[in-house]
C-alpha positions as CSV (number, residue, x, y, z in Angstrom):
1,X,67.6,82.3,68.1
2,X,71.4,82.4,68.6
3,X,71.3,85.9,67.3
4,X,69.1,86.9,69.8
5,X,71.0,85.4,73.0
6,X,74.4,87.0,71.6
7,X,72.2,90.3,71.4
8,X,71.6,89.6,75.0
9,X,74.2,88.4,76.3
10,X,75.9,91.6,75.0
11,X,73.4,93.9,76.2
12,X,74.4,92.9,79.8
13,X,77.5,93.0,79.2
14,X,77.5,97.0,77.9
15,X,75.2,97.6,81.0
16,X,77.6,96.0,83.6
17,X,80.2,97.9,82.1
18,X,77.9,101.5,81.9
19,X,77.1,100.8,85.9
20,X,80.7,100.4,87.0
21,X,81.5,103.7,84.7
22,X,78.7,105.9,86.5
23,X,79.7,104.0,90.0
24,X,82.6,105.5,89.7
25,X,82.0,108.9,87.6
26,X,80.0,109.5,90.8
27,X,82.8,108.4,93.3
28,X,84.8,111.3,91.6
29,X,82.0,114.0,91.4
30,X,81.5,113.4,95.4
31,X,85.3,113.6,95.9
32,X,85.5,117.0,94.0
33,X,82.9,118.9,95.5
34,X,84.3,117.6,99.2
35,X,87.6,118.9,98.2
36,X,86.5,122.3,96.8
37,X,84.0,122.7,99.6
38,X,87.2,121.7,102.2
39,X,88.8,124.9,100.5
40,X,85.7,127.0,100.7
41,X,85.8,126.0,104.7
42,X,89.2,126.4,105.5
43,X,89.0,130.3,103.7
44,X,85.1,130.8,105.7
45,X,87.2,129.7,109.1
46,X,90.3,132.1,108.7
47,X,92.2,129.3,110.0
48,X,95.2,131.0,108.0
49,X,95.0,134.1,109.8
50,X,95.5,132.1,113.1
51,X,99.1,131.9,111.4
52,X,99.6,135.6,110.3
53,X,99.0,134.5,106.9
54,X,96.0,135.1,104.2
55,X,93.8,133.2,103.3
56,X,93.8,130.7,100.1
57,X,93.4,132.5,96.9
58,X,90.3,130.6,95.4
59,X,91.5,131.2,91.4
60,X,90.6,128.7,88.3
61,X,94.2,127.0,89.5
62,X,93.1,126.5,92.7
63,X,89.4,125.3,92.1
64,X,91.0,123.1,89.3
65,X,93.4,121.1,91.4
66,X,90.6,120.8,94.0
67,X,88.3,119.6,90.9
68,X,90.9,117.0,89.6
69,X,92.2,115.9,93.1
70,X,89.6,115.8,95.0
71,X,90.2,116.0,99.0
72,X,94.1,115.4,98.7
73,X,94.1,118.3,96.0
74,X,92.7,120.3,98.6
75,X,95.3,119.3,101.5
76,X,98.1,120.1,99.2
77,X,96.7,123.0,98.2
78,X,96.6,123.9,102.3
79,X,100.1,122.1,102.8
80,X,101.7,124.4,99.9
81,X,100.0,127.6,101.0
82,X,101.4,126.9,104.9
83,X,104.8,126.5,103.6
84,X,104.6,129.4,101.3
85,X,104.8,128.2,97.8
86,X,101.4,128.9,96.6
C-alpha cells in the first residue's frame, strides 16, 4: 500500500515537472520562429534600402542567432547590421 502511494506521489511529481519543461520548451519555440520571421520581414520590407544599405544576409549565423535569441537575437542582428558590423 505504501509502495503504491510513493509510486504515486512520484508520478505527479515527474508530470509537474514534464509540464513546466514543455511550458517552457514551447515559450522558446514561439520566441524563435517570431525572431526569425522578424528577420524574414525586415529583408521582405527593404527597410535597409531606405538607408542606402543591403539588406540582412539570411546565413546559418544569422538564422542561428535568431534561433537561439529569439526576438532580441533578431534586433541585434538589425542593430549590428545598421551600424555596420555584420
Amino acid at each position: 500500500m505504501m509502495g503504491t502511494i510513493l509510486f504515486i506521489v512520484l508520478g505527479i511529481i515527474i508530470l509537474a515537472a514534464l509540464w513546466f519543461l514543455v511550458k517552457n520548451v514551447m515559450k522558446l519555440v514561439i520566441n524563435s520562429i517570431l525572431g526569425i520571421l522578424l528577420l524574414f520581414i525586415v529583408n521582405l520590407l527593404n527597410l535597409f534600402s531606405l538607408l542606402g544599405k543591403p539588406n540582412i544576409p539570411i546565413d546559418l549565423i544569422s538564422l542561428l542567432v535568431c534561433a537561439l535569441a529569439g526576438i532580441p537575437g533578431a534586433i541585434l542582428l538589425i542593430v549590428l547590421h545598421m551600424v555596420g558590423l555584420y
